[in-house]
Structure formats: C-alpha cells, structure tokens
PDB file of N, CA, C and O in Angstrom, chain B, residues numbered from 101:
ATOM      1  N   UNK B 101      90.852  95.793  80.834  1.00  0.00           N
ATOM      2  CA  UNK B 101      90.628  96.186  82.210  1.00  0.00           C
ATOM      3  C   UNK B 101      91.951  96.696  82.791  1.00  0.00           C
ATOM      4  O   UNK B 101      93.050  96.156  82.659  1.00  0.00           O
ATOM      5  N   UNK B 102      91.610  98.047  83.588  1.00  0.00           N
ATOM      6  CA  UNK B 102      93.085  98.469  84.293  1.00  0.00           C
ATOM      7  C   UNK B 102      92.934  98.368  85.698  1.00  0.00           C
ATOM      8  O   UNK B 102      91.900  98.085  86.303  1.00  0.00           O
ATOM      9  N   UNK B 103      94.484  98.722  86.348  1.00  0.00           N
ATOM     10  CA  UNK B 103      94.200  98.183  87.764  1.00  0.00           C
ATOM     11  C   UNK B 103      93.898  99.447  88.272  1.00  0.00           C
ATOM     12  O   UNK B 103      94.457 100.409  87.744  1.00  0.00           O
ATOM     13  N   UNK B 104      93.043  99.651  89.289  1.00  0.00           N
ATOM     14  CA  UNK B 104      92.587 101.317  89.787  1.00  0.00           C
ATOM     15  C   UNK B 104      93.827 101.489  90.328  1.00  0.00           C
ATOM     16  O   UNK B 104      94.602 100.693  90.858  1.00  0.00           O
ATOM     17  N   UNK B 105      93.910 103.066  90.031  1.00  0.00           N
ATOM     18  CA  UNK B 105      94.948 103.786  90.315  1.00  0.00           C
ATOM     19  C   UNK B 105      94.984 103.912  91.774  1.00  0.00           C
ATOM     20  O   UNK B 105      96.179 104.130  91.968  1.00  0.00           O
ATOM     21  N   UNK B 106      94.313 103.908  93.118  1.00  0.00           N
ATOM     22  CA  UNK B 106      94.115 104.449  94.589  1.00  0.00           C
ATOM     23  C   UNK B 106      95.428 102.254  94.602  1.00  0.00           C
ATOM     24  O   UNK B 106      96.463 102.159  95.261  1.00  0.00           O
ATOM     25  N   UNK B 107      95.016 101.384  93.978  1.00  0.00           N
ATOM     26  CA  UNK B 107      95.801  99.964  94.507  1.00  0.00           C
ATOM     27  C   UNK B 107      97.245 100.614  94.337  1.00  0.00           C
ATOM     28  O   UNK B 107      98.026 100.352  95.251  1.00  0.00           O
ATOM     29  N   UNK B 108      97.713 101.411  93.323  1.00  0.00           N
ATOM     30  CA  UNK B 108      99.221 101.700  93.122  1.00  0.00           C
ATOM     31  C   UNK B 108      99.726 102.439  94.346  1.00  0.00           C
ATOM     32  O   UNK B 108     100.898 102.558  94.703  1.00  0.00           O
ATOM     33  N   UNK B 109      98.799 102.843  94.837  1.00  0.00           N
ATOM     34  CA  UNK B 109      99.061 103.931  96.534  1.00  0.00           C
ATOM     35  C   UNK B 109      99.478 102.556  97.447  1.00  0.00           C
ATOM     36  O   UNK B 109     100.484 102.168  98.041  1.00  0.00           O
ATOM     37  N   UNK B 110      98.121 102.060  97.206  1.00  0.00           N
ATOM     38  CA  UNK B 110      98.510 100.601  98.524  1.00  0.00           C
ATOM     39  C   UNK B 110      98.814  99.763  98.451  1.00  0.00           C
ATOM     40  O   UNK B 110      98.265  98.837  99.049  1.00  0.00           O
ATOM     41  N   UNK B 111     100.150  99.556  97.466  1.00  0.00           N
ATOM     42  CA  UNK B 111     100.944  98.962  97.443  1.00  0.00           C
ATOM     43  C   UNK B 111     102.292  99.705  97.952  1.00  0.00           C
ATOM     44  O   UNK B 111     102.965  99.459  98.953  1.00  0.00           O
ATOM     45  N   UNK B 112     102.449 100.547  97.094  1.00  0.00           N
ATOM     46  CA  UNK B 112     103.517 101.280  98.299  1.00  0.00           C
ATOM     47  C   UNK B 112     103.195 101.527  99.552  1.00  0.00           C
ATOM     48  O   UNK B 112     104.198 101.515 100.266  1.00  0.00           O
ATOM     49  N   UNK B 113     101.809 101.839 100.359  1.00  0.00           N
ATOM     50  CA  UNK B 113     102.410 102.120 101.802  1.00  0.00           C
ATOM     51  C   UNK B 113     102.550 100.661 102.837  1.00  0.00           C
ATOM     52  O   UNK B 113     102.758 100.640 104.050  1.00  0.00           O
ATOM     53  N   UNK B 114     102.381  99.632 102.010  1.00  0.00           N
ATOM     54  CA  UNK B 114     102.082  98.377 102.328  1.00  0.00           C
ATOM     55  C   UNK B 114     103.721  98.002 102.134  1.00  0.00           C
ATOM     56  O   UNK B 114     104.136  97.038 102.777  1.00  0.00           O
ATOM     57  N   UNK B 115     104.765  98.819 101.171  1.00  0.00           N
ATOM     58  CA  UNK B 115     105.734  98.555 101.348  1.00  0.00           C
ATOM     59  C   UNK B 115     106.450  99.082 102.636  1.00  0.00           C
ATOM     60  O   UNK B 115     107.036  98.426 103.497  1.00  0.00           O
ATOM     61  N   UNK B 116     106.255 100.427 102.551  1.00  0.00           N
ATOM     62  CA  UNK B 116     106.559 101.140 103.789  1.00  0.00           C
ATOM     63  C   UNK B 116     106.276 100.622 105.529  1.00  0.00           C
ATOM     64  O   UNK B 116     106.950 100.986 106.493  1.00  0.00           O
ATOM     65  N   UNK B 117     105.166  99.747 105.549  1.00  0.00           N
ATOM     66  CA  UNK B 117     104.224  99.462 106.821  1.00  0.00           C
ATOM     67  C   UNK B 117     104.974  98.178 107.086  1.00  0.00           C
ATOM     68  O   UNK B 117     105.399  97.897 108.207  1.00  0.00           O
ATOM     69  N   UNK B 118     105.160  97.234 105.786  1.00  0.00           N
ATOM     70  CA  UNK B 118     105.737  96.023 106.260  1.00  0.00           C
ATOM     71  C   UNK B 118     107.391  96.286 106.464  1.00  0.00           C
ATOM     72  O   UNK B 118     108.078  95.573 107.196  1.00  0.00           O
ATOM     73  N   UNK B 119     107.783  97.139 105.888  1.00  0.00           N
ATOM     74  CA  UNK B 119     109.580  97.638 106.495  1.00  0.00           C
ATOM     75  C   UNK B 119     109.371  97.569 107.767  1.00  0.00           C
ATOM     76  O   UNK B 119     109.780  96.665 108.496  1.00  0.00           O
ATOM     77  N   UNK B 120     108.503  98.841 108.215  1.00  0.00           N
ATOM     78  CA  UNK B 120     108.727  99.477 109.488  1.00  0.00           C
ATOM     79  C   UNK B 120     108.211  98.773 110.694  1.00  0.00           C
ATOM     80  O   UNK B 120     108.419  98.873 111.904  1.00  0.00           O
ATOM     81  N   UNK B 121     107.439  98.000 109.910  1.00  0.00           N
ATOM     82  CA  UNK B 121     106.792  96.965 111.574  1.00  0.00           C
ATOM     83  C   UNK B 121     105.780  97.646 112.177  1.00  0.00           C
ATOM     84  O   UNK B 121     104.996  98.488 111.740  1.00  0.00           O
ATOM     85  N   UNK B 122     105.943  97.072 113.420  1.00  0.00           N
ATOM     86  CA  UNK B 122     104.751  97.271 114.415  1.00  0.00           C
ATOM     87  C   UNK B 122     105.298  98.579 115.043  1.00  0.00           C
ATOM     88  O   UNK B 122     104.391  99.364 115.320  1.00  0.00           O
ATOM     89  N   UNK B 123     106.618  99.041 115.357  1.00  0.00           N
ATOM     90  CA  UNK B 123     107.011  99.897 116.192  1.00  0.00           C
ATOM     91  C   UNK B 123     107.473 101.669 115.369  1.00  0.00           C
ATOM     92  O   UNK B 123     107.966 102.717 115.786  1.00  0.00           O
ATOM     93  N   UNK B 124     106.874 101.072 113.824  1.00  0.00           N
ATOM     94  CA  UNK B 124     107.133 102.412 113.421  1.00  0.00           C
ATOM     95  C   UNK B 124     105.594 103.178 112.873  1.00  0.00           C
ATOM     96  O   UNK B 124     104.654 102.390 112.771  1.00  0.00           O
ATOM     97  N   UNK B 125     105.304 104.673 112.521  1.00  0.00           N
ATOM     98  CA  UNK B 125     104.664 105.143 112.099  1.00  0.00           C
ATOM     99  C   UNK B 125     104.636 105.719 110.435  1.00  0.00           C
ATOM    100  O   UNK B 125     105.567 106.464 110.128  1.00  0.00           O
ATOM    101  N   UNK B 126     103.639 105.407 109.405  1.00  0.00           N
ATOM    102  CA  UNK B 126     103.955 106.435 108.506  1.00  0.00           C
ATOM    103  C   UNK B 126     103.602 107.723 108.139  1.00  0.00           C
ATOM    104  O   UNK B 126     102.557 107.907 107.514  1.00  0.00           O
ATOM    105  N   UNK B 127     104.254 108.541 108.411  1.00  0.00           N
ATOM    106  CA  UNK B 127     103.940 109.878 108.681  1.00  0.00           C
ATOM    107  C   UNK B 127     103.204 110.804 107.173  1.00  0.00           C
ATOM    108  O   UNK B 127     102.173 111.449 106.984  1.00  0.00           O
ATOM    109  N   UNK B 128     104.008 110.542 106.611  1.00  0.00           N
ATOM    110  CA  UNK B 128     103.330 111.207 105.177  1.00  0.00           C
ATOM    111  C   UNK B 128     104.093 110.260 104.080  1.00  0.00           C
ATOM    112  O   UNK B 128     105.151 109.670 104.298  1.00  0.00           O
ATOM    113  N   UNK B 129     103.281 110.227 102.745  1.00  0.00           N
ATOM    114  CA  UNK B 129     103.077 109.814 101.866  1.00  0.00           C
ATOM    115  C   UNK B 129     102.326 110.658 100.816  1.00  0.00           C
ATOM    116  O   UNK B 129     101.190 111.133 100.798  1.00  0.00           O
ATOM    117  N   UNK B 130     103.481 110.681  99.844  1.00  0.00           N
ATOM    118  CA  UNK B 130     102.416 111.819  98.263  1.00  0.00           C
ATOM    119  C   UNK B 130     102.886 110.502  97.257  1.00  0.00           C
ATOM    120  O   UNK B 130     103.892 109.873  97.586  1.00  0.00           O
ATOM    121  N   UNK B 131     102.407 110.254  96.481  1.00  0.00           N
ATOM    122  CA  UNK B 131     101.840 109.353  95.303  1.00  0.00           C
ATOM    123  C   UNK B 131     101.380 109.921  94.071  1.00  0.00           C
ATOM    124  O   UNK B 131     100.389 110.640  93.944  1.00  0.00           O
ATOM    125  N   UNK B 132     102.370 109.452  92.944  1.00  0.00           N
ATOM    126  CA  UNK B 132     102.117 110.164  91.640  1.00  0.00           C
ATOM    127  C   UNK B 132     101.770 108.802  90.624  1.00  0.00           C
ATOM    128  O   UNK B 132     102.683 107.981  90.544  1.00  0.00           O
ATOM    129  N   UNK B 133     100.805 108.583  90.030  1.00  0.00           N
ATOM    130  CA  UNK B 133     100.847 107.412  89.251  1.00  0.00           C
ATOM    131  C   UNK B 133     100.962 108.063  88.133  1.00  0.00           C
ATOM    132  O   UNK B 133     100.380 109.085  87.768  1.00  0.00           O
ATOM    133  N   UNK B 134     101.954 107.247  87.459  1.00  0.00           N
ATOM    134  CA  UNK B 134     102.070 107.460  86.085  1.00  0.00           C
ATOM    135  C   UNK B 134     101.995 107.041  84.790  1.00  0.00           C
ATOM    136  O   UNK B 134     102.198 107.675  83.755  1.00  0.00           O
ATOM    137  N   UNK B 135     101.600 105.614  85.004  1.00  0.00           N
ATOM    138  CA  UNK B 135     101.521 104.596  83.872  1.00  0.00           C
ATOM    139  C   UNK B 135     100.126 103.430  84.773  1.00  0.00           C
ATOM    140  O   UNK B 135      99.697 103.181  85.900  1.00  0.00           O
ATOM    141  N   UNK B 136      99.902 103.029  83.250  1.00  0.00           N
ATOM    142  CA  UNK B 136      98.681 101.825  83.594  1.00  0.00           C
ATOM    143  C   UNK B 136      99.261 100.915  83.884  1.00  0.00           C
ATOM    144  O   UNK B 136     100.451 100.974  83.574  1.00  0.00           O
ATOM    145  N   UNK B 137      98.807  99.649  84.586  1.00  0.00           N
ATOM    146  CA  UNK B 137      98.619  98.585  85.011  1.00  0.00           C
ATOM    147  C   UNK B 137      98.060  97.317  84.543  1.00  0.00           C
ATOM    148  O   UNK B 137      97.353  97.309  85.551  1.00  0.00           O
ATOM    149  N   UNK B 138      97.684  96.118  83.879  1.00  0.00           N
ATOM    150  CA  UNK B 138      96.475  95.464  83.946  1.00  0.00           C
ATOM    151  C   UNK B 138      96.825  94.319  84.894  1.00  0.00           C
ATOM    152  O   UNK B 138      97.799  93.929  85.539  1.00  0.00           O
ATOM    153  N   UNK B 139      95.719  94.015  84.693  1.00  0.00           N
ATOM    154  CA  UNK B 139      95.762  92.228  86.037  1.00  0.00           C
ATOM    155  C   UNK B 139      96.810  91.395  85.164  1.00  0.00           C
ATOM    156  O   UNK B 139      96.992  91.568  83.958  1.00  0.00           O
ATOM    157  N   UNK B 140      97.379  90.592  85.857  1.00  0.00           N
ATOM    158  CA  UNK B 140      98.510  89.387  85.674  1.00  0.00           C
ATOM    159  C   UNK B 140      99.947  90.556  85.562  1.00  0.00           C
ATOM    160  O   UNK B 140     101.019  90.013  85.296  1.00  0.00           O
ATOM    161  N   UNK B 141      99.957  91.723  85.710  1.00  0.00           N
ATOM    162  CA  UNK B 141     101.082  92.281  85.476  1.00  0.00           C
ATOM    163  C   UNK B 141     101.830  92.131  86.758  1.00  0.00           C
ATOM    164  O   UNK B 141     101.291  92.417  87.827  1.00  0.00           O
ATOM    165  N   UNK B 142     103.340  91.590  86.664  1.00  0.00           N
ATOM    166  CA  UNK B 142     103.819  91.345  88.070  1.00  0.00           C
ATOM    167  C   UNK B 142     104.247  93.267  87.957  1.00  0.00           C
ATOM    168  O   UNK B 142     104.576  93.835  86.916  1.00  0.00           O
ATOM    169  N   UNK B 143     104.131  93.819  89.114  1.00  0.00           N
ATOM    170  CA  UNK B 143     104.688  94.813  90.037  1.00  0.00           C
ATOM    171  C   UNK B 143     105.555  95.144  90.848  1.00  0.00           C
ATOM    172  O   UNK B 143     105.131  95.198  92.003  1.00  0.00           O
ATOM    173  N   UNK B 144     106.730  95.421  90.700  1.00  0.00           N
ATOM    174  CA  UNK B 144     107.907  95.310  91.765  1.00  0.00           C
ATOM    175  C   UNK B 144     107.969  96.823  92.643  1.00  0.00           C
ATOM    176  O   UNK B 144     107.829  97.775  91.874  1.00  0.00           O
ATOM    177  N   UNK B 145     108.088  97.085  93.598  1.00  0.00           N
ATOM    178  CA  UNK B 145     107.877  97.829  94.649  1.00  0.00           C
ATOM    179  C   UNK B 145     109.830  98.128  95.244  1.00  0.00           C
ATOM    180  O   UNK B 145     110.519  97.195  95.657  1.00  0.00           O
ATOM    181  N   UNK B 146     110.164  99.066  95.171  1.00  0.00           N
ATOM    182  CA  UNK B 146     111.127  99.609  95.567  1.00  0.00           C
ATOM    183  C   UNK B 146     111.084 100.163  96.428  1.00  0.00           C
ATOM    184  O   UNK B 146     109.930 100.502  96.692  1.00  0.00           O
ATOM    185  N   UNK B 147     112.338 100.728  97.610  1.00  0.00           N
ATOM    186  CA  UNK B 147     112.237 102.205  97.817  1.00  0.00           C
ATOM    187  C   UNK B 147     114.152 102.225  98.592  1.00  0.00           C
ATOM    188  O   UNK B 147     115.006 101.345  98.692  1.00  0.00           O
ATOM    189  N   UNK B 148     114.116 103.665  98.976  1.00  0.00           N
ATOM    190  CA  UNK B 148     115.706 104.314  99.132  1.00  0.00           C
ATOM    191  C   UNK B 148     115.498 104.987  99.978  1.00  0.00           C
ATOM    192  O   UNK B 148     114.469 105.643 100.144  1.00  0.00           O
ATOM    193  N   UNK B 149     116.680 104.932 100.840  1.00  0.00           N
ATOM    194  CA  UNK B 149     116.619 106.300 102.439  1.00  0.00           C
ATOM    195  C   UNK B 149     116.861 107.439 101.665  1.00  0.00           C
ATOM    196  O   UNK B 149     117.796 107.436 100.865  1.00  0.00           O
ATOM    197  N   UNK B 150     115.817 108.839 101.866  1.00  0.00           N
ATOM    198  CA  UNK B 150     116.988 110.025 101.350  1.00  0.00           C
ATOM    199  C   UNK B 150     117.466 111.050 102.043  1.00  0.00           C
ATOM    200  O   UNK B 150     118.165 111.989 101.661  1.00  0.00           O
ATOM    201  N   UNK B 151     116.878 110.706 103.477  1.00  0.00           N
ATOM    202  CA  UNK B 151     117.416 111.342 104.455  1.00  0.00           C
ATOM    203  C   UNK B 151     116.696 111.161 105.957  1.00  0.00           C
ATOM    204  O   UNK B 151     115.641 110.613 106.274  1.00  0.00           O
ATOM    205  N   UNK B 152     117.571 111.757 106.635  1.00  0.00           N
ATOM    206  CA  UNK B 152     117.252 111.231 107.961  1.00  0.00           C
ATOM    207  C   UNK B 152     117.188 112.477 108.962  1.00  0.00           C
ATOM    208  O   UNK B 152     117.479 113.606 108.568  1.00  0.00           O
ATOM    209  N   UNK B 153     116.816 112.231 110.197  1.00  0.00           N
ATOM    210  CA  UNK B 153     116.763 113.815 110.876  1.00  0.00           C
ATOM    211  C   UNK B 153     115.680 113.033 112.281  1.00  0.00           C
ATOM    212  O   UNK B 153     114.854 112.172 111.979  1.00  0.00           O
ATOM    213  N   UNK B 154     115.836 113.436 113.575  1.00  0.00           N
ATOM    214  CA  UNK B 154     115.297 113.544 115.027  1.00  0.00           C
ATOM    215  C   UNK B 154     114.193 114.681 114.734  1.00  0.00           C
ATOM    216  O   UNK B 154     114.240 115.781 114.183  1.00  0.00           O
ATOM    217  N   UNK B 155     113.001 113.789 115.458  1.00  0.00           N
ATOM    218  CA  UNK B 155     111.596 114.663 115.191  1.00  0.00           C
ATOM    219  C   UNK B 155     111.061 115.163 116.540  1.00  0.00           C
ATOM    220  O   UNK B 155     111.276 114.309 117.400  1.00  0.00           O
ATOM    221  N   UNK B 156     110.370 116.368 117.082  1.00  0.00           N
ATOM    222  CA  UNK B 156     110.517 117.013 118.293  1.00  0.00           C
ATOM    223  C   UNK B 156     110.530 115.999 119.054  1.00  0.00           C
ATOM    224  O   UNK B 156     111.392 115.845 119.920  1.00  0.00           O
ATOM    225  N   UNK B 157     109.238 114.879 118.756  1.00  0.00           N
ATOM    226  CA  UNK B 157     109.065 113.978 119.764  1.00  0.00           C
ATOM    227  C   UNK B 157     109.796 112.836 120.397  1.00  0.00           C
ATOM    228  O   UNK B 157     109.371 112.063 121.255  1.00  0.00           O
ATOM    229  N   UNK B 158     111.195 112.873 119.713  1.00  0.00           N
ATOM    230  CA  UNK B 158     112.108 112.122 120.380  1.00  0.00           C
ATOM    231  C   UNK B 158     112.412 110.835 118.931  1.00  0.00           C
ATOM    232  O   UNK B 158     113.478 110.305 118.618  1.00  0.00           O
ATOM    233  N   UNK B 159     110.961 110.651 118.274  1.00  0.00           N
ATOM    234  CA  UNK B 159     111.555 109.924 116.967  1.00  0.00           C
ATOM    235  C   UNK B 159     112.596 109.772 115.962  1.00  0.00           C
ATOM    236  O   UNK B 159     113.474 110.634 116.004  1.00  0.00           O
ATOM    237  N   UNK B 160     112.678 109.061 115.255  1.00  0.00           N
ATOM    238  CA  UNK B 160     113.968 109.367 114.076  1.00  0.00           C
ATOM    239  C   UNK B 160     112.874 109.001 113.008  1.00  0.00           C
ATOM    240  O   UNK B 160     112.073 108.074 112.884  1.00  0.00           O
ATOM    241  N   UNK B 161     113.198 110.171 112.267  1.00  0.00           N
ATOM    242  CA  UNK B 161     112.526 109.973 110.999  1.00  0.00           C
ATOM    243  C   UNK B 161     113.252 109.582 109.707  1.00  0.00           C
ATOM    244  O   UNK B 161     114.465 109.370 109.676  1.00  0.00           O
ATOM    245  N   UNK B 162     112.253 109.478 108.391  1.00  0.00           N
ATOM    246  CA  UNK B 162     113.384 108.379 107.564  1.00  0.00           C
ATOM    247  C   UNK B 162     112.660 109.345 106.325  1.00  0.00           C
ATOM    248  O   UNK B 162     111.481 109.532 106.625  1.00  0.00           O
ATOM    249  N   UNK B 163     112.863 109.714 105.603  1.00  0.00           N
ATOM    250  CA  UNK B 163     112.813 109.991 104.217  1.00  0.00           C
ATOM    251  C   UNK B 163     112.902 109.380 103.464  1.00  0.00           C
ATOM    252  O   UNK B 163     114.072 109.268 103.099  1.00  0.00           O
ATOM    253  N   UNK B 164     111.853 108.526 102.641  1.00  0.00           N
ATOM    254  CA  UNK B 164     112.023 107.392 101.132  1.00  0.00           C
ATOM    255  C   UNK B 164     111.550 108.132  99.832  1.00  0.00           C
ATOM    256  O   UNK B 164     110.596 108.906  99.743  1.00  0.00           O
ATOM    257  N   UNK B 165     112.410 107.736  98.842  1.00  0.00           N
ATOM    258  CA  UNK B 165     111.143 107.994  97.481  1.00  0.00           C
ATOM    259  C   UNK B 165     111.449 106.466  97.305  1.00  0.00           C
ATOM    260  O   UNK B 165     112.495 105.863  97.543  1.00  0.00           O
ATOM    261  N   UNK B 166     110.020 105.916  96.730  1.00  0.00           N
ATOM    262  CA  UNK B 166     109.577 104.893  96.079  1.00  0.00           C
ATOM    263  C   UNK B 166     109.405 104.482  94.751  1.00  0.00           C
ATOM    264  O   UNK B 166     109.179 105.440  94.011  1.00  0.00           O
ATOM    265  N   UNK B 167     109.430 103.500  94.242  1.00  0.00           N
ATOM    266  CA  UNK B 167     108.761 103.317  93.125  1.00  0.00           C
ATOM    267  C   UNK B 167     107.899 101.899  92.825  1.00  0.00           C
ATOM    268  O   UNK B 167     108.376 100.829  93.203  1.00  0.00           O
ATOM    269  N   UNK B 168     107.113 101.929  92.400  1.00  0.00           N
ATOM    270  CA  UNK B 168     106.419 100.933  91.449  1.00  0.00           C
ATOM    271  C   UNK B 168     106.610 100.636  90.249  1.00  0.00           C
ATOM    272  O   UNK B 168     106.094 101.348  89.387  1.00  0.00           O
ATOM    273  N   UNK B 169     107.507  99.359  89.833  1.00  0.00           N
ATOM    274  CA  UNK B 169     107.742  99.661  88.502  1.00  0.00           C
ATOM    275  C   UNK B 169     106.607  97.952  87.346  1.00  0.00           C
ATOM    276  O   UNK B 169     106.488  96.885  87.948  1.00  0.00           O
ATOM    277  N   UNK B 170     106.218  98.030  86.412  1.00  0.00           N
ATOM    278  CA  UNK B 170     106.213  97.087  86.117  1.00  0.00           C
ATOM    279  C   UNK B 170     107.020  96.146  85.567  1.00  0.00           C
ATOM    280  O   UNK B 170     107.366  96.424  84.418  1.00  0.00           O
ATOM    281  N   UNK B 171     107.466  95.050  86.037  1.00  0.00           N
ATOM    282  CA  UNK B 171     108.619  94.204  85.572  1.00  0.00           C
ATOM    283  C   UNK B 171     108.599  93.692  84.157  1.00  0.00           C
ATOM    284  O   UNK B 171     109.679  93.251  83.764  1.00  0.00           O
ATOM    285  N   UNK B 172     107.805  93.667  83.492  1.00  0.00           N
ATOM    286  CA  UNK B 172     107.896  93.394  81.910  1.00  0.00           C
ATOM    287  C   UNK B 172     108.522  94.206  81.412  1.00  0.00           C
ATOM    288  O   UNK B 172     109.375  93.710  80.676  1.00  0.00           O
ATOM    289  N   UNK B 173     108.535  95.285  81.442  1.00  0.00           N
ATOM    290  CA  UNK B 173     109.047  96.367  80.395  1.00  0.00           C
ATOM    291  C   UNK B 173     110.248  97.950  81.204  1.00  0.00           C
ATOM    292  O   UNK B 173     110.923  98.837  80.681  1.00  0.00           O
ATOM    293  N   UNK B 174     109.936  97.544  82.681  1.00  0.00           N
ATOM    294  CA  UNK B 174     110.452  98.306  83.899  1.00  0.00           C
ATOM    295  C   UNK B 174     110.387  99.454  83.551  1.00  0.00           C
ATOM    296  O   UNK B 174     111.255 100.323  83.635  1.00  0.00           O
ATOM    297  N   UNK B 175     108.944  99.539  82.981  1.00  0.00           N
ATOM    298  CA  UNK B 175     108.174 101.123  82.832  1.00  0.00           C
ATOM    299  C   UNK B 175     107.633 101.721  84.479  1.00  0.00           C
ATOM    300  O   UNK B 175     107.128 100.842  85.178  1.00  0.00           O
ATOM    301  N   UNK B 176     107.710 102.992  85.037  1.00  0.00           N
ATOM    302  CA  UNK B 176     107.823 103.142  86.332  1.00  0.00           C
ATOM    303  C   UNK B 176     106.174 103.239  86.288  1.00  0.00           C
ATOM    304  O   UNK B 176     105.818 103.888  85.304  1.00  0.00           O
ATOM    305  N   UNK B 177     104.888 102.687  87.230  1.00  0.00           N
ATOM    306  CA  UNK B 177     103.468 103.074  87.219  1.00  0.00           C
ATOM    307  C   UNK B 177     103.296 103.859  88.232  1.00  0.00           C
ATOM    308  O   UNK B 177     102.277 104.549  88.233  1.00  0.00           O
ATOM    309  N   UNK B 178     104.043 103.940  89.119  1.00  0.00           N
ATOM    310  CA  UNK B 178     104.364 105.108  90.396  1.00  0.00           C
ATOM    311  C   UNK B 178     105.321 105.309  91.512  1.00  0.00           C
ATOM    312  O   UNK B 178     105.839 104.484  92.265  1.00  0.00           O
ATOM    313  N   UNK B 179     105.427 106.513  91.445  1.00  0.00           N
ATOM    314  CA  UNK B 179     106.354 107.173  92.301  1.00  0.00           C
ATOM    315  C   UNK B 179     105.766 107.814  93.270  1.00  0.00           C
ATOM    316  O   UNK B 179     104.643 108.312  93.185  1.00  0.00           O
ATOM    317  N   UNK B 180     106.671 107.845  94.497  1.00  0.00           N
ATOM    318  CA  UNK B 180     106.507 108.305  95.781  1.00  0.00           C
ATOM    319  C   UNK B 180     107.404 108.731  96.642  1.00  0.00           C
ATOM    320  O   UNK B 180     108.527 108.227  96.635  1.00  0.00           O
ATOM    321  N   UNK B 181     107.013 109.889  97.671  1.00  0.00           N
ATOM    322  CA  UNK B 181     107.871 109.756  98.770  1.00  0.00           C
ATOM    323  C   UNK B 181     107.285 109.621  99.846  1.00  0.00           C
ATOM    324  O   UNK B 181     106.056 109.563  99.843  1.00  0.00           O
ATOM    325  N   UNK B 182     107.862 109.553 100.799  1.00  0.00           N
ATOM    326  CA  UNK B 182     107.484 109.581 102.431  1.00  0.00           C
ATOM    327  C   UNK B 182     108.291 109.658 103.496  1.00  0.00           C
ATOM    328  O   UNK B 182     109.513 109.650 103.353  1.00  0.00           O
ATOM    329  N   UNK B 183     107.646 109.750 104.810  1.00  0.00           N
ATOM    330  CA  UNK B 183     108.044 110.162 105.706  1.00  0.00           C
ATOM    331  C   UNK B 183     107.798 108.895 106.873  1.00  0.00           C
ATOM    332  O   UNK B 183     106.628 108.643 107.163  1.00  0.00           O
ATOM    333  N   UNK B 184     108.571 108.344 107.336  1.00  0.00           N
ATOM    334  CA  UNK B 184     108.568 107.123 108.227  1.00  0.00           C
ATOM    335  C   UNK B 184     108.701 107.567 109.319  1.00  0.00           C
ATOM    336  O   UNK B 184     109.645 108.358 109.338  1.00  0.00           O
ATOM    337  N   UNK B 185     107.977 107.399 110.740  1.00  0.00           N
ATOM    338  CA  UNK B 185     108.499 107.954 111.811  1.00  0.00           C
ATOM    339  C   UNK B 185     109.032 105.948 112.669  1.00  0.00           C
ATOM    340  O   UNK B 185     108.254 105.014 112.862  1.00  0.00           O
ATOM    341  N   UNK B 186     110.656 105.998 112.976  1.00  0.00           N
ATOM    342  CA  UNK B 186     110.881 105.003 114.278  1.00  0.00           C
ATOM    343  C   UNK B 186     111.433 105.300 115.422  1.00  0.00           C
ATOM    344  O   UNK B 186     112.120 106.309 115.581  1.00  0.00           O
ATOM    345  N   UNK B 187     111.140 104.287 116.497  1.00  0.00           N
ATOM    346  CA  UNK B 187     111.814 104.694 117.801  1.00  0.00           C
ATOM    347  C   UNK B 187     113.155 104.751 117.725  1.00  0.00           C
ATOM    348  O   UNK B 187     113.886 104.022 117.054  1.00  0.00           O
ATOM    349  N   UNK B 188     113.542 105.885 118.630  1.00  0.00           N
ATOM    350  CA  UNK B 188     115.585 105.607 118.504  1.00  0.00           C
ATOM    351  C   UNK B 188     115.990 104.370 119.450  1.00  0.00           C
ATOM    352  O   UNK B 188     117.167 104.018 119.535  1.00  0.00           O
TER     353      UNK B 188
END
C-alpha cells in the first residue's frame, strides 16, 4: 500500500499554514512528488526563505522551496515552492 500522492501536498502546506499562523496567507503553492511513500514511513518536512519582496497590497511576501524527505533513506518524496503572504 502507498501513501496517495494529493497527502504529500498536505503536508507541506500544513507546513507552510502552521509557520505562518493565523495572520498570514498562502498565496501559491506548485508541488512535484517524486518518490513513494508507505504507511509507518516517518516524513520530515523542510523548507528555506528564497526571497522576499512588498506586495501591492501593503503585504510582505516570502518565497519558500520545500521539501518532503523520507527519513530512512533521506530520499526526497516532494518538492515545492511557494508564496507566503504576512503583515509588515
């Protein structure tokens, strides 16, 4: 049995959502899975600023790529980036 590929998405934006709290937005998110999964596999969840920049609406936005890696073998099961919107 494998783990569906759409859980490797929501785990990363679940990383992203619990960073940012209540007072931030996630603006975009693209998701590439690349490796299988099965149940009991622990999953470690990363991610990195890769840039930053003021959005018309007065926000500060955050640029991440992510990863999902599995910790047995720290084969990567997905990669990501996104777009975080927080208050200044």
């Amino acid at each position: 049995m494998l783990v569906q590929s759409h859980l490797h998405g929501a785990f990363l934006v679940s990383l992203c959502t619990d960073w940012i709290g209540t007072t931030g937005t996630l603006r975009r998110l693209e998701v590439s899975v690349r490796r299988y999964a099965v149940p009991d596999d622990v999953l470690v969840c990363t991610g990195t600023v890769t840039g930053k920049e003021r959005a018309a609406d007065g926000t500060g936005l955050l640029h991440l790529e992510l990863t999902e890696t599995r910790e047995s073998d720290q084969v990567r099961c997905a990669i990501a980036t996104a777009t975080v919107a927080l208050p200044l």
